[in-house]
N, C-alpha and C positions, 0 to 999 in steps of 0.2 A: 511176123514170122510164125509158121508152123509151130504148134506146140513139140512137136517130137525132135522138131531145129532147135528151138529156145534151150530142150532140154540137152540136147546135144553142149551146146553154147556154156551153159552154165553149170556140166559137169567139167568141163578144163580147169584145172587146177585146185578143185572139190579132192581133199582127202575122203571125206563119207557125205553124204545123203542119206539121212535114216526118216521117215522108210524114200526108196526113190518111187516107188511108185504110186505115193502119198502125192509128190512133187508134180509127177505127170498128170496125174487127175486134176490139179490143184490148175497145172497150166492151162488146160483142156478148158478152163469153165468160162473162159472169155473176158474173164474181169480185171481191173488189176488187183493185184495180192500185195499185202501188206507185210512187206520186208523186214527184220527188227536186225540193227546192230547195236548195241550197246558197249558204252565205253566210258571208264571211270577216270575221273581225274586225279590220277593219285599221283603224278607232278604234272610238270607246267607245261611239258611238249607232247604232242602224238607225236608217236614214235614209228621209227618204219616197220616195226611188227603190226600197226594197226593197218596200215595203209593196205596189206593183205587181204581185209575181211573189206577194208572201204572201196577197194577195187572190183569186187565181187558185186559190192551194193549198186555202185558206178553200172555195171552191168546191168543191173537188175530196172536199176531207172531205165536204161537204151533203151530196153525191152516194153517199157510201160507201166510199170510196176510203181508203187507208192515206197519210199524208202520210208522208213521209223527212226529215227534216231534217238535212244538212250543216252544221254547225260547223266551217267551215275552216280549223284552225287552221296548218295544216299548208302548205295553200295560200294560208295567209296571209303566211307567211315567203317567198315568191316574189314573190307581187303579180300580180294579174290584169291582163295588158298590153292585155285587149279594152277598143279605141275610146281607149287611150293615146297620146299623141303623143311618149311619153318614159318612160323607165322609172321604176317606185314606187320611192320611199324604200324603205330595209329595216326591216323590224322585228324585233327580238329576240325571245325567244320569252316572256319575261316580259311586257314590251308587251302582244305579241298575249294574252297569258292576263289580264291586266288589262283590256284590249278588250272579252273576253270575257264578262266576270264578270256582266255582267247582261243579255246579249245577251237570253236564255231569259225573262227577265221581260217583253221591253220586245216580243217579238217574240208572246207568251202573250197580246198586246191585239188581235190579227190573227188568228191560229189556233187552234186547241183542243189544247194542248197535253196533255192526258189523253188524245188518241187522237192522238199526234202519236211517231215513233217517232225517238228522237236521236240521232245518231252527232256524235264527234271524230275528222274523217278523221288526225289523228298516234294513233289507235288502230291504224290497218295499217300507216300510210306510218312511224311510230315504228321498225317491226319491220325494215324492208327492209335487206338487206344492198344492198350496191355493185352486187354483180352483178343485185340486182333492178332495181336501178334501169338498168343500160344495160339488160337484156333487154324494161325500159318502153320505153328511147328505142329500141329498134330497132325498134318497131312502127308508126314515121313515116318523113318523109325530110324532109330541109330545105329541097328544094325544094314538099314541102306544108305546111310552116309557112310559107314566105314568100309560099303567097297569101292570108294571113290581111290583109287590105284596110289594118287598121291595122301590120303590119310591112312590106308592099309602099310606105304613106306612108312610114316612118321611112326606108327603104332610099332611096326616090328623094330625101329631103329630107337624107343623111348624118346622120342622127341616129341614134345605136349601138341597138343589138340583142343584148341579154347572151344567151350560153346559157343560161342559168337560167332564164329568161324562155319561154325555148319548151317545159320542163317542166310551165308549168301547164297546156298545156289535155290531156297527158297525164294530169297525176296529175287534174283533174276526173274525167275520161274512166275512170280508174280506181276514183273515188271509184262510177262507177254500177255498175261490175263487182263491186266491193263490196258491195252492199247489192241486184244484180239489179232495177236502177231498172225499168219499164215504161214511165214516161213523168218527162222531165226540163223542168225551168221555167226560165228566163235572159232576161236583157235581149235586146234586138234582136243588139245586137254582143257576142255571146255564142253564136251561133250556130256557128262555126268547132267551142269547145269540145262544145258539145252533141252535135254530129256525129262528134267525137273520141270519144266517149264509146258512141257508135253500131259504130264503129269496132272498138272495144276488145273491146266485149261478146261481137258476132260473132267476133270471136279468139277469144272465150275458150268459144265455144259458146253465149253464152245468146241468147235472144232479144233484137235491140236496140231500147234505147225509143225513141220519139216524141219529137221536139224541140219544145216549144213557146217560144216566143219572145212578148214582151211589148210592146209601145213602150218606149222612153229618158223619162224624165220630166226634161223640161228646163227648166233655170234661169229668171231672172227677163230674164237678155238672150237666154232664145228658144234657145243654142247650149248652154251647158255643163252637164253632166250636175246 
């Protein structure tokens, strides 16, 4: 397919593309690109909000493309605070591995898991000593986490804001340095990390991917995720 087709194809149903014309260069180069969705197991089912971002990916394979798959295990003992109005329960790491345990089958009904490439982001974040982990947080400032829309809510409404919390959308961010994402998938409010992630790569020298962003698939009362 035409690069200016593909891109046609795989703005349908795209809330944002940031940049798009990051995306067309990207398709233009004749290669496949390395897809990234990441997805934490913070309980036992994918849920039909995920199925959103795995359909896009589904796409992205027709097309050629390599998909990445994130198993968050790692950044599932955090809790992903986008579009939160309060902070996750914690989960222990057994939990989250019990979560886990048939993530890969249920998620193998959306995409082609035979050309599907799997990472355990606790396969690098496992490794990190202390000081990797401040020389991560020096790579932000905390007055650029607090314009994350949903910690700027909590702040003005006094609802706490752990520092733990402002790890995930570093280790995301690090999870694409890891695996050299090209172009990364997330819900709408998801977008902050995406861009974290963009962030990180140019630190690290690589070329940074594409954010694409999905709609929020909302509840039966219209509001809740």
């Amino acid at each position: 397919m035409p690069p200016t087709d593909a891109l046609d194809l795989l703005r349908r149903g795209a809330e944002q593309i940031v940049p798009e014309a990051e995306l067309a260069k990207k398709l233009a180069l004749g290669r496949p690109l390395r897809v990234k969705y990441g997805i934490d197991p913070t309980g036992i089912d994918v849920h039909l909000g995920h199925t959103v971002p795995l359909r896009k990916l589904r796409q992205f394979q027709q097309l050629g493309h390599q998909a990445v798959l994130i198993i968050g295990n790692y950044t599932a003992l955090v809790g992903d605070p986008s579009g939160r109005d309060q902070t996750r329960a914690s989960l222990t790491e057994e939990q989250v591995r019990a979560n886990a345990k048939d993530y890969l089958h249920q998620v193998g009904k959306i995409i082609d898991l035979a050309r599907t490439e799997v990472h355990h982001n606790g396969d690098w974040f496992s490794q990190f000593r202390f000081l990797d982990v401040l020389n991560l947080m020096r790579k932000t400032t905390v007055q650029r986490m607090t314009e994350r829309d949903d910690f700027t809510k909590r702040l003005k409404a006094g609802t706490p804001i752990y520092l733990h919390e402002c790890l995930y959308p570093l280790m995301q961010g690090q999870d694409s340095v890891a695996i050299r994402a090209d172009v990364e998938l997330g819900g709408s409010e998801q977008l902050f990390s995406l861009m974290m992630g963009r962030h990180l790569q140019a630190d690290a020298g690589q070329e940074p991917q594409v954010c694409l962003t999905l709609p929020i698939l909302r509840g039966l009362d219209g509001q809740r995720r």
